[in-house]
ROLUM-535549 format. One record per atom (N, C-alpha, C): residue in one letter; residue number from 1; x, y, z. Coordinates in nm, 3 decimals. Last residue first. Example, Ala and Ser with C-alpha at 12.3 -4.5 7.8 and 13.67 -1.06 7.14 Angstrom:
BEGIN
(rec "S"; 2; (1.285; -0.225; 0.708))
(rec "S"; 2; (1.367; -0.106; 0.714))
(rec "S"; 2; (1.290; 0.003; 0.787))
(rec "A"; 1; (1.319; -0.569; 0.780))
(rec "A"; 1; (1.230; -0.450; 0.780))
(rec "A"; 1; (1.320; -0.330; 0.780))
END
This chain:
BEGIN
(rec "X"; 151; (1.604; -0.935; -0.027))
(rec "X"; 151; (1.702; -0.914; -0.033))
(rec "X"; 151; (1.855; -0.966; -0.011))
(rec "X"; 150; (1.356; -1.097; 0.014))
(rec "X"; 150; (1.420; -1.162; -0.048))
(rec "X"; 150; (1.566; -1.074; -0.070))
(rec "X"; 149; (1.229; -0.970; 0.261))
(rec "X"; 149; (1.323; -1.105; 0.292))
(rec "X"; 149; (1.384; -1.122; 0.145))
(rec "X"; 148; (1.121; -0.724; 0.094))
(rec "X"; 148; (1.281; -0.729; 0.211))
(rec "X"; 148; (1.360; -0.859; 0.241))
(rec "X"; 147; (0.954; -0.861; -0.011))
(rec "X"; 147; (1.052; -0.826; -0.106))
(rec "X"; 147; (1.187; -0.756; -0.011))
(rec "X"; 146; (0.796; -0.951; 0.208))
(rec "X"; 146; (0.848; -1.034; 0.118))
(rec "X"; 146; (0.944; -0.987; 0.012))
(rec "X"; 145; (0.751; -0.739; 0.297))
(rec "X"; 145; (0.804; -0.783; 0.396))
(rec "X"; 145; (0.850; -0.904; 0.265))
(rec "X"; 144; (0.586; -0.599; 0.086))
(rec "X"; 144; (0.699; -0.566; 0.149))
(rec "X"; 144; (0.766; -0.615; 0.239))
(rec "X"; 143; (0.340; -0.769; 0.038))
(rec "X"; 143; (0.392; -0.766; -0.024))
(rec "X"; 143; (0.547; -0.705; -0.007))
(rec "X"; 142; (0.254; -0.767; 0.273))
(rec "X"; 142; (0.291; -0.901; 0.287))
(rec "X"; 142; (0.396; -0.880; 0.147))
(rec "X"; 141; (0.142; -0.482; 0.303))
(rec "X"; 141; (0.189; -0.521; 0.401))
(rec "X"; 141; (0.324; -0.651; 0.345))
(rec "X"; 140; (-0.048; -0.505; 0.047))
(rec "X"; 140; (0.080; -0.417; 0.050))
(rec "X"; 140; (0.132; -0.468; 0.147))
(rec "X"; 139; (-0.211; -0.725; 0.156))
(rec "X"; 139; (-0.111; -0.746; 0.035))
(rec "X"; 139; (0.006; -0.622; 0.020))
(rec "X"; 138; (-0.336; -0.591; 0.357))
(rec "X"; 138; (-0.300; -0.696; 0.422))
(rec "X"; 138; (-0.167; -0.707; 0.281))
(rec "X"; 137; (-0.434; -0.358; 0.239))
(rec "X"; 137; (-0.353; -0.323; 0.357))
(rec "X"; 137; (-0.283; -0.451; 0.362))
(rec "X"; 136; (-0.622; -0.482; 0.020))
(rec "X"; 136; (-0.500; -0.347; 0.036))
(rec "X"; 136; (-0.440; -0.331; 0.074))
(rec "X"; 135; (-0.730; -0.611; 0.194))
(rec "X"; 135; (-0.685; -0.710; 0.125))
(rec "X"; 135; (-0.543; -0.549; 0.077))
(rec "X"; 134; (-0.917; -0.452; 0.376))
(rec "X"; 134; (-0.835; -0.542; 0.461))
(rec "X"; 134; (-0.723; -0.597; 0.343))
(rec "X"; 133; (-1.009; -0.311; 0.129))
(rec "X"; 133; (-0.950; -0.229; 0.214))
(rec "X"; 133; (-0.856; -0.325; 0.285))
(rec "X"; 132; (-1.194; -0.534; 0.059))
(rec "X"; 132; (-1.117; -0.480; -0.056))
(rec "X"; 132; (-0.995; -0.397; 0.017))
(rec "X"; 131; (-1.383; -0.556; 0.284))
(rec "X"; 131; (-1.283; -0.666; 0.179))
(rec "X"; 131; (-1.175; -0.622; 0.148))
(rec "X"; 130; (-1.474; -0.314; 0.281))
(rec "X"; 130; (-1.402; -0.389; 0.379))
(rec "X"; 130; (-1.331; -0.429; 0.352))
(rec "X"; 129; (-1.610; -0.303; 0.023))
(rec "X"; 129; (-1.518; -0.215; 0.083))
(rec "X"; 129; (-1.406; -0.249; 0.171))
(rec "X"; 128; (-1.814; -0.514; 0.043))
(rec "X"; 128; (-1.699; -0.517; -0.081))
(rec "X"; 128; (-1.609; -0.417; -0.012))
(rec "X"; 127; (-1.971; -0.421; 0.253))
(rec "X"; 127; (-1.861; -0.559; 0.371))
(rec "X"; 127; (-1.764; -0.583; 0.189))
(rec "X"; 126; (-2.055; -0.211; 0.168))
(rec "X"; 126; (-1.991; -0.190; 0.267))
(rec "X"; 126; (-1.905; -0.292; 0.292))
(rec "X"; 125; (-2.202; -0.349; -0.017))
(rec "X"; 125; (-2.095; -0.241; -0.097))
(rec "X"; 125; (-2.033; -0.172; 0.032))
(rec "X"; 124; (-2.455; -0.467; 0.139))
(rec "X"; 124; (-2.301; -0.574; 0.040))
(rec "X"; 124; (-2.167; -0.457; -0.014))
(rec "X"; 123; (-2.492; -0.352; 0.412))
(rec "X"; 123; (-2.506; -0.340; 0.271))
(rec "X"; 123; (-2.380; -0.412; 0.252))
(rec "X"; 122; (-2.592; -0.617; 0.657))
(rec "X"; 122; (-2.532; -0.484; 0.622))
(rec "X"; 122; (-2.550; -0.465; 0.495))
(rec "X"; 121; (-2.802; -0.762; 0.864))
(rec "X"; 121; (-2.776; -0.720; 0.727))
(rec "X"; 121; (-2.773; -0.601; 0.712))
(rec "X"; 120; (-2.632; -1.096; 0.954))
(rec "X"; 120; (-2.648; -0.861; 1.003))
(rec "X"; 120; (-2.684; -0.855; 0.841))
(rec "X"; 119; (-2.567; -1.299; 0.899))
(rec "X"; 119; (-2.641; -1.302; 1.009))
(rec "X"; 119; (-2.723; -1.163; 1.008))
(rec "X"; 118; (-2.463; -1.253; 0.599))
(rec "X"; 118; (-2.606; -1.342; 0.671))
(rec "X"; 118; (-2.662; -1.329; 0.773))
(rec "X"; 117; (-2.303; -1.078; 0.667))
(rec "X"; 117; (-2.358; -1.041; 0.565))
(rec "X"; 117; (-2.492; -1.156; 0.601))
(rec "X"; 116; (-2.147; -1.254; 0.817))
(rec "X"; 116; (-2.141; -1.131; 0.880))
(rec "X"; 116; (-2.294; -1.103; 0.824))
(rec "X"; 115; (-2.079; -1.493; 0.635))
(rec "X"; 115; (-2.089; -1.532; 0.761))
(rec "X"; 115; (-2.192; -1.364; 0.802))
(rec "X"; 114; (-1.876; -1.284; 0.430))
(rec "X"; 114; (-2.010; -1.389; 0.377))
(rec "X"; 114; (-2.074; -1.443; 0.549))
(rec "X"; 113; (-1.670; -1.235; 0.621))
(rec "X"; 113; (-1.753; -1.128; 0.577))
(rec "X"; 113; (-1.882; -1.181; 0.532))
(rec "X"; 112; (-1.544; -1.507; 0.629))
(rec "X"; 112; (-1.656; -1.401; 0.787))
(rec "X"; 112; (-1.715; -1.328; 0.723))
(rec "X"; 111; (-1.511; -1.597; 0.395))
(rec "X"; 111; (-1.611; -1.672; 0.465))
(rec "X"; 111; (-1.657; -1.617; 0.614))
(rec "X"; 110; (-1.318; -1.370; 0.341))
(rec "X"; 110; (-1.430; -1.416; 0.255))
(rec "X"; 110; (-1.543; -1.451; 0.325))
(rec "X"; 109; (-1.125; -1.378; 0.527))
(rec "X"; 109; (-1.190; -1.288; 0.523))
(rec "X"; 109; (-1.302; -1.311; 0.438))
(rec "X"; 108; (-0.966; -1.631; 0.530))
(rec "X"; 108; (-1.048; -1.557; 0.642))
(rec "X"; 108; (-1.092; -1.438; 0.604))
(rec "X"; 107; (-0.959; -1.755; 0.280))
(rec "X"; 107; (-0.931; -1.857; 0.375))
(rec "X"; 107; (-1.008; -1.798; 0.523))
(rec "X"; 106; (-0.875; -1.547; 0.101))
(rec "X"; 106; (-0.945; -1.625; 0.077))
(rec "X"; 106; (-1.000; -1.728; 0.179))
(rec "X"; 105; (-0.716; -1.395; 0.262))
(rec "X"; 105; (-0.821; -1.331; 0.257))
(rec "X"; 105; (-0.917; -1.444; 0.171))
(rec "X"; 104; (-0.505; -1.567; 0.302))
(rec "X"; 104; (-0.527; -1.510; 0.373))
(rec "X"; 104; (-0.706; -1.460; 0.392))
(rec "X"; 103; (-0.399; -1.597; -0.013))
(rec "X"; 103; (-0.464; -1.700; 0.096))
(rec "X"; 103; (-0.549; -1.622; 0.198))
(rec "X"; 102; (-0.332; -1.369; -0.090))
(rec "X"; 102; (-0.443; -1.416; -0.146))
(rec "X"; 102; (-0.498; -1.472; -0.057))
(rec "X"; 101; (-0.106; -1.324; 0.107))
(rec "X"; 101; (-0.240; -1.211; 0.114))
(rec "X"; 101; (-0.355; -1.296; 0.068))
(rec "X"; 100; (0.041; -1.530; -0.006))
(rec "X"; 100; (-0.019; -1.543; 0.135))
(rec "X"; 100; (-0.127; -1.462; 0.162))
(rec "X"; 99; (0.091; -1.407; -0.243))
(rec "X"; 99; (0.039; -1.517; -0.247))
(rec "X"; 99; (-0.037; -1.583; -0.126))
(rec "X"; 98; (0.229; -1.192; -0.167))
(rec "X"; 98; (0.091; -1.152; -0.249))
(rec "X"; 98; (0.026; -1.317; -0.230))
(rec "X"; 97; (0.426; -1.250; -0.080))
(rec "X"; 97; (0.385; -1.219; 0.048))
(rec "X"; 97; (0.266; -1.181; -0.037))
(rec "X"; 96; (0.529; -1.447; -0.253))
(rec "X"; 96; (0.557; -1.497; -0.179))
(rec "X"; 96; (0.435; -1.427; -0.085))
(rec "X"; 95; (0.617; -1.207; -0.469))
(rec "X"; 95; (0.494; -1.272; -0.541))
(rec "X"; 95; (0.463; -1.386; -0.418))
(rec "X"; 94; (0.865; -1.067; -0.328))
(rec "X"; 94; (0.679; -1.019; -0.360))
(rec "X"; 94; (0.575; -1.118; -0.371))
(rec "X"; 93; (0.999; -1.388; -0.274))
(rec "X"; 93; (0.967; -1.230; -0.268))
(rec "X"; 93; (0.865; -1.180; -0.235))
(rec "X"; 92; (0.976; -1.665; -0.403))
(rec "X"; 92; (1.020; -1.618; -0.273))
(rec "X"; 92; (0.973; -1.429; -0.351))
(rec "X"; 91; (0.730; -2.015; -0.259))
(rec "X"; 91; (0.765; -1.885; -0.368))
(rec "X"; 91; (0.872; -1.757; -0.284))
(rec "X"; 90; (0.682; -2.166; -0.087))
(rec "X"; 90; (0.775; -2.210; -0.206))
(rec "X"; 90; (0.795; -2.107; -0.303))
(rec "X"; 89; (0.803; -2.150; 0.248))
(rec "X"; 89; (0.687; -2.115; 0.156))
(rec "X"; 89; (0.770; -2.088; 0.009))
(rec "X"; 88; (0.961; -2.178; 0.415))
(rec "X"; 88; (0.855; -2.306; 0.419))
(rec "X"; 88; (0.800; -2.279; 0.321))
(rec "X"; 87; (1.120; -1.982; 0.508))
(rec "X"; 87; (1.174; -2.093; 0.455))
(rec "X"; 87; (1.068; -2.205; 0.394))
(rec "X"; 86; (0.919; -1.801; 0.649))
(rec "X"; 86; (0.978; -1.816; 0.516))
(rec "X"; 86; (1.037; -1.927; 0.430))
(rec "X"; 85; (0.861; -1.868; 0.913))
(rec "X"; 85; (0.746; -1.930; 0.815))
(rec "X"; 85; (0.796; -1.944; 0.671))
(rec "X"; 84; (0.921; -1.650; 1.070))
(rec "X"; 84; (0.950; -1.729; 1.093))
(rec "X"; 84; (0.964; -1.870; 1.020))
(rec "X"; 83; (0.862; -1.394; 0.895))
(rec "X"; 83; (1.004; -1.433; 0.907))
(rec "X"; 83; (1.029; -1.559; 0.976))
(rec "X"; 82; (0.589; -1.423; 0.912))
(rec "X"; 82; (0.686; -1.429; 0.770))
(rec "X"; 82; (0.819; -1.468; 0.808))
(rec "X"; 81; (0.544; -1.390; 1.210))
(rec "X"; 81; (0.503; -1.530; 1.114))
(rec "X"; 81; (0.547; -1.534; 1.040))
(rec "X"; 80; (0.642; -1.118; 1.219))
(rec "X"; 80; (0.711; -1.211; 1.299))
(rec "X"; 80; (0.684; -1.380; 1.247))
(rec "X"; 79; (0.483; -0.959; 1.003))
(rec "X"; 79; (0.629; -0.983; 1.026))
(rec "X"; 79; (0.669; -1.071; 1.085))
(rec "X"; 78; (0.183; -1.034; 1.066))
(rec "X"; 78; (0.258; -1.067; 0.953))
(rec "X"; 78; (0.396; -1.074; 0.971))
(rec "X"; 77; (0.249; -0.878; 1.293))
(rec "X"; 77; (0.190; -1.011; 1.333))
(rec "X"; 77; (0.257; -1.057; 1.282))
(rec "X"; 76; (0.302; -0.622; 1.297))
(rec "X"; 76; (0.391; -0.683; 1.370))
(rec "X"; 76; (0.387; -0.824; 1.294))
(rec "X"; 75; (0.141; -0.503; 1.037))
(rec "X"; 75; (0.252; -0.507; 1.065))
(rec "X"; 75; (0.360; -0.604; 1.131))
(rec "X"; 74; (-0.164; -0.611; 1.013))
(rec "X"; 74; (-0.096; -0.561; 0.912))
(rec "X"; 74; (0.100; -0.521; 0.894))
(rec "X"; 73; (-0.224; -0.619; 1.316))
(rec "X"; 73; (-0.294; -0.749; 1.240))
(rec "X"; 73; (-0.187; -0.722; 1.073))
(rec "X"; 72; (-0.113; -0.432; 1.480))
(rec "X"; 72; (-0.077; -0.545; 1.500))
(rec "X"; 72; (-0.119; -0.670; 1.442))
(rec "X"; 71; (-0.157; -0.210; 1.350))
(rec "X"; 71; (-0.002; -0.206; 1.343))
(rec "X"; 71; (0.045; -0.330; 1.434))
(rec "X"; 70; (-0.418; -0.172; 1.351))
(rec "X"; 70; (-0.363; -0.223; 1.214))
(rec "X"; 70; (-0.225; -0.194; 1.224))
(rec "X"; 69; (-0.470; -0.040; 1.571))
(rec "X"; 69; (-0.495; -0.208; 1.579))
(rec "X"; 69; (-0.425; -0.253; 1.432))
(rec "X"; 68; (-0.356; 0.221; 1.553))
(rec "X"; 68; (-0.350; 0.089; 1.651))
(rec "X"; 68; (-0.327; -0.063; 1.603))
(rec "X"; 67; (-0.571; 0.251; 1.332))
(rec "X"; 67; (-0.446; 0.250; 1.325))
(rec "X"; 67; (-0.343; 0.211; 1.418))
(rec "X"; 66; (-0.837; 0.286; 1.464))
(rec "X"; 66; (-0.772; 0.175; 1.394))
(rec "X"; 66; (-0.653; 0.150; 1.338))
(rec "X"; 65; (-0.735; 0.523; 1.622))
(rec "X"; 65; (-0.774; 0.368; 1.717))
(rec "X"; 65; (-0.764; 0.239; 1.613))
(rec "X"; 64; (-0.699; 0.678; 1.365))
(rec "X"; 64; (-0.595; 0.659; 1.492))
(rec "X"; 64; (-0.631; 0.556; 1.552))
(rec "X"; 63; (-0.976; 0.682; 1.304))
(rec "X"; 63; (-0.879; 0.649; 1.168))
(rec "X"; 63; (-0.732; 0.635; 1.324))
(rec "X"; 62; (-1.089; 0.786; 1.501))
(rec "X"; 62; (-1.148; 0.650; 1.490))
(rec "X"; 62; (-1.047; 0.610; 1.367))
(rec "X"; 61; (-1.038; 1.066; 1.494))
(rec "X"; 61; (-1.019; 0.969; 1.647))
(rec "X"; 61; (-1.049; 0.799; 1.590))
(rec "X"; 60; (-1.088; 1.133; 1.322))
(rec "X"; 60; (-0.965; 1.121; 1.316))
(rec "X"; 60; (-0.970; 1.013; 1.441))
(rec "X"; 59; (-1.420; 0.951; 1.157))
(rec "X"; 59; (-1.361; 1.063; 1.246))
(rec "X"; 59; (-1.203; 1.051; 1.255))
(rec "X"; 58; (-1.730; 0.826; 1.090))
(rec "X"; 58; (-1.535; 0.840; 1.043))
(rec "X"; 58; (-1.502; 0.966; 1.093))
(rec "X"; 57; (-1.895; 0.668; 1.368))
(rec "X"; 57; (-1.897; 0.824; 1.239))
(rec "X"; 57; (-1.734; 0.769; 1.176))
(rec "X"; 56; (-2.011; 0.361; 1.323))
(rec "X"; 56; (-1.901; 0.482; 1.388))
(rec "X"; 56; (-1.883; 0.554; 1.331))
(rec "X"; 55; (-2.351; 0.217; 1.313))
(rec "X"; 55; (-2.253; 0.295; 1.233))
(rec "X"; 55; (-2.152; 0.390; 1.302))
(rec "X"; 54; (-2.555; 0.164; 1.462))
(rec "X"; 54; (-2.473; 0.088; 1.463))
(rec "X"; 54; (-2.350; 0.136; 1.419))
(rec "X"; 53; (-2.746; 0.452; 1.520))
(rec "X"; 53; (-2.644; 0.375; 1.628))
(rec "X"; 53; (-2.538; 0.255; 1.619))
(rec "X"; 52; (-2.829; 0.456; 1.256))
(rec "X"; 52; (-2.736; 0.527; 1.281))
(rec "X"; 52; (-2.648; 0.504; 1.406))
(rec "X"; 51; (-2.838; 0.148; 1.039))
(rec "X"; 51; (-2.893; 0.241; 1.126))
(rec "X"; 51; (-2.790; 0.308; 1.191))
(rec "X"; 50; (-2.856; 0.140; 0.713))
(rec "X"; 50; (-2.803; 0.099; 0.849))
(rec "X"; 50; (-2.845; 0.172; 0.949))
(rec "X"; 49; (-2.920; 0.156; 0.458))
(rec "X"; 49; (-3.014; 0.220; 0.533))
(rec "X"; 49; (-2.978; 0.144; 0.675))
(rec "X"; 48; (-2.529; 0.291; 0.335))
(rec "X"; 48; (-2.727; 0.215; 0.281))
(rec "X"; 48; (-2.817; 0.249; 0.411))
(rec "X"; 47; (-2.309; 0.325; 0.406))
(rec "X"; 47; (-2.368; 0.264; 0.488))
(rec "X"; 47; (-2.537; 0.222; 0.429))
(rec "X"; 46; (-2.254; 0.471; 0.137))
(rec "X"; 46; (-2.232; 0.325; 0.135))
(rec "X"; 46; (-2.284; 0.265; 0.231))
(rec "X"; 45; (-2.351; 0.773; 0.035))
(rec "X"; 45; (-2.425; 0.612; 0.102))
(rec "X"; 45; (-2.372; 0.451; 0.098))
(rec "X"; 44; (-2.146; 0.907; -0.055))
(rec "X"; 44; (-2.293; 0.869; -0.127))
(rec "X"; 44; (-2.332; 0.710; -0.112))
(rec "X"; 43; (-2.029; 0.945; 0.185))
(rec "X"; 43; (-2.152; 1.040; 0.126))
(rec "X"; 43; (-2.234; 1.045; 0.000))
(rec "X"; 42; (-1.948; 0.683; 0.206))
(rec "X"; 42; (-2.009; 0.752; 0.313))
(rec "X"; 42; (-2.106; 0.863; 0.269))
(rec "X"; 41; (-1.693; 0.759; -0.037))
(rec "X"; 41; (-1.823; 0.692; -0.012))
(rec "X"; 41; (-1.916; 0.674; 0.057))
(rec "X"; 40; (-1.569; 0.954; 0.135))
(rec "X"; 40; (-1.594; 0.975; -0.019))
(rec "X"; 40; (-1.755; 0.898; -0.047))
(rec "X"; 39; (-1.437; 0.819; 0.336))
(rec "X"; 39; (-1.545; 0.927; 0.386))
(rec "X"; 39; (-1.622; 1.000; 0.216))
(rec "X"; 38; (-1.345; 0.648; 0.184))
(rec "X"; 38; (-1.451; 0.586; 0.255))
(rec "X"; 38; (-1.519; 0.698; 0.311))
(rec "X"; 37; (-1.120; 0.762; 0.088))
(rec "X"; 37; (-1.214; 0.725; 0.018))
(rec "X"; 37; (-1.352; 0.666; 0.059))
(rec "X"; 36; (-0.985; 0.812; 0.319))
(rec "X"; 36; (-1.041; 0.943; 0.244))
(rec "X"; 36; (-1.162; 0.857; 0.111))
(rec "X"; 35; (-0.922; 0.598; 0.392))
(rec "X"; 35; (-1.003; 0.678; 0.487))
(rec "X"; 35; (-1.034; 0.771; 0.432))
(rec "X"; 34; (-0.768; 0.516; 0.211))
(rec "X"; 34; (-0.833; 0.426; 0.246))
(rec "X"; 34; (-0.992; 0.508; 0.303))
(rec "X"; 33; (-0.537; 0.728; 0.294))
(rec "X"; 33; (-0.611; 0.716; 0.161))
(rec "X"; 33; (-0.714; 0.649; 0.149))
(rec "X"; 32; (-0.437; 0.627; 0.537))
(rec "X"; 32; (-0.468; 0.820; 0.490))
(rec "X"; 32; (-0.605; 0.816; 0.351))
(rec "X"; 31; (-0.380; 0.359; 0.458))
(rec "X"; 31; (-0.498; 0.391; 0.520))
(rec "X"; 31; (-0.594; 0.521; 0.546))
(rec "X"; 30; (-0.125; 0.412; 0.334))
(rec "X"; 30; (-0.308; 0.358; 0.250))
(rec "X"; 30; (-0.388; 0.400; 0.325))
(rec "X"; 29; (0.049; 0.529; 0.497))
(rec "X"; 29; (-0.014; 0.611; 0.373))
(rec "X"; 29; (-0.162; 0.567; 0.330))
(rec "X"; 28; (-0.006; 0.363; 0.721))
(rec "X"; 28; (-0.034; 0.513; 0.816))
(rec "X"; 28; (-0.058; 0.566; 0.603))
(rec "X"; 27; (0.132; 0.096; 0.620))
(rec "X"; 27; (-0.029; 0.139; 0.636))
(rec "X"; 27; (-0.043; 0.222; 0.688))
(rec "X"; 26; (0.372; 0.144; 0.534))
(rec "X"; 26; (0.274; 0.175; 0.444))
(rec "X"; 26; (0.114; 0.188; 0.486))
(rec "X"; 25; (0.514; 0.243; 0.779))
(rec "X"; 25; (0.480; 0.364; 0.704))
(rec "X"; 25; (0.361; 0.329; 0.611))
(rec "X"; 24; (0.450; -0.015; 0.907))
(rec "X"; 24; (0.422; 0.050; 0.919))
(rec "X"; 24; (0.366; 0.165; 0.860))
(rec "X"; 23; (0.626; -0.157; 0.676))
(rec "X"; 23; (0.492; -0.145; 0.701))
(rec "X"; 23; (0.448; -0.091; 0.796))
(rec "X"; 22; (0.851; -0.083; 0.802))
(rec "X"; 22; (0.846; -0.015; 0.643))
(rec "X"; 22; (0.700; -0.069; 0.655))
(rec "X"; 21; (0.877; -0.173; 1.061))
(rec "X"; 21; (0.892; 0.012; 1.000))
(rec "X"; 21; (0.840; 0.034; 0.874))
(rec "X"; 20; (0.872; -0.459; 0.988))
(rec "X"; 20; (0.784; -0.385; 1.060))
(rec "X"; 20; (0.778; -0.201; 1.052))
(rec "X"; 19; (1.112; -0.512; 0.832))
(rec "X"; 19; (1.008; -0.507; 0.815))
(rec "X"; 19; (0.866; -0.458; 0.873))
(rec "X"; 18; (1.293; -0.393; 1.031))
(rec "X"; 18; (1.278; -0.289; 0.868))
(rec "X"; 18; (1.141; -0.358; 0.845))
(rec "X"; 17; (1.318; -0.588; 1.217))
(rec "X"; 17; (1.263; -0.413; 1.206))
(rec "X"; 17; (1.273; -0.344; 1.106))
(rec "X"; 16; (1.368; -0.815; 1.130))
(rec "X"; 16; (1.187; -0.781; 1.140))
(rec "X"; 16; (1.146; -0.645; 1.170))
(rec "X"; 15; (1.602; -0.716; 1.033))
(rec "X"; 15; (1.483; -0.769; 0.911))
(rec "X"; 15; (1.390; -0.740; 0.969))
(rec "X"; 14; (1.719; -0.762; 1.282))
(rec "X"; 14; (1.703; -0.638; 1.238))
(rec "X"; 14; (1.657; -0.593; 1.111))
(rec "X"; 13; (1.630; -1.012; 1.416))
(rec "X"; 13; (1.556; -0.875; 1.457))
(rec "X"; 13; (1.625; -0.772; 1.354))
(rec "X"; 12; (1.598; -1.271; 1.202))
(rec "X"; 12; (1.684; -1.167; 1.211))
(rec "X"; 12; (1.590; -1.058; 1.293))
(rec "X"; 11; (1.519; -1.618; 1.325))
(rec "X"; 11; (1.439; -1.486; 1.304))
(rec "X"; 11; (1.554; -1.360; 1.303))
(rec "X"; 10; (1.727; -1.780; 1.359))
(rec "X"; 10; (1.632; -1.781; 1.289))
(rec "X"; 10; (1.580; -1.679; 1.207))
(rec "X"; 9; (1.920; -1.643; 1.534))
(rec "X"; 9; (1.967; -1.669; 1.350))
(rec "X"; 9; (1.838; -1.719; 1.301))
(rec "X"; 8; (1.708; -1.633; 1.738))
(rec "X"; 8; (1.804; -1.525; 1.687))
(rec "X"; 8; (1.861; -1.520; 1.587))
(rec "X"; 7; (1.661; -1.908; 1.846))
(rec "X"; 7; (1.583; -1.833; 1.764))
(rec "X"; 7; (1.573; -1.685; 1.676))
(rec "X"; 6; (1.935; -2.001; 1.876))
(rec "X"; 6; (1.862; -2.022; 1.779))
(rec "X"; 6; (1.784; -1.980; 1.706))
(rec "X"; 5; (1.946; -1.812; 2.125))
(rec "X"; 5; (2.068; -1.779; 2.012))
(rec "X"; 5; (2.034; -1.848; 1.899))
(rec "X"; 4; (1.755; -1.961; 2.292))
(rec "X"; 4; (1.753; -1.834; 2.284))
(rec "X"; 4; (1.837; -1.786; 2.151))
(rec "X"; 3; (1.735; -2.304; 2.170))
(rec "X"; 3; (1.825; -2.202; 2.267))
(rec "X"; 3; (1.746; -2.073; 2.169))
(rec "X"; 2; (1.461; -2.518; 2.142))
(rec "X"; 2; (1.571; -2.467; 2.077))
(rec "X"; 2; (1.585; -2.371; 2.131))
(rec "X"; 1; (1.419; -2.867; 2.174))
(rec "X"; 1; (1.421; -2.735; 2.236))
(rec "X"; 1; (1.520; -2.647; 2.162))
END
């Protein structure tokens, strides 16, 4: 069992709040950007011949609701598992929180998106986007929390 004051020199709260602030900021920039490129592509058809009820327009309201949710799969999560998890993982810094991204997206995002793409058929240059977007967000994310722990 380990005391309340254990898990406190474990985990630094005031690491996991830089780390969590500073990703934060980065995914409110990529995603500004993320979202401008997808309404880029959108108009020359990345949804392909999807149908229009499945498809969520891109809208501000819908770049904000996912921005929500990407301040608990891209920010908190990562932070509180990195900082708990660090000591364990044999690389240290950047190249530490790029190496977990790899994993990450090799390990879960590959084999749902491939999974997704079989059952639904979406266009392949929508669920490459995805990919490519979750792995943006997820490696900048992992990549700053790893170059804070190594400070």
């Amino acid at each position: 069992m380990v005391s309340r004051a254990g898990v406190v020199m474990i985990v630094s709260m005031e690491l996991l709040l830089w780390c969590v602030g500073g990703t934060l900021l980065y995914t409110l920039v990529a995603g500004m950007v993320l979202h401008k490129i997808e309404l880029t592509l959108v108009r020359r058809g990345l949804h392909g011949d999807t149908p229009d009820e499945i498809v969520t327009p891109a809208s501000r309201d819908r770049f904000f609701t996912e921005y929500l949710s990407q301040f608990g799969l891209y920010a908190l999560f990562p932070s509180v598992i990195y900082g708990a998890f660090y000591t364990l993982i044999p690389l240290e810094g950047p190249r530490a929180g790029l190496a977990t991204a790899l994993a990450a997206a090799a390990l879960g995002t590959a084999p749902a998106l491939m999974s997704v793409r079989v059952r639904v058929s979406l266009p392949t240059k929508l669920l490459l986007f995805l990919a490519i977007r979750h792995f943006v967000l997820l490696g900048g994310s992992l990549w700053i929390i790893g170059y804070l722990y190594s400070l």
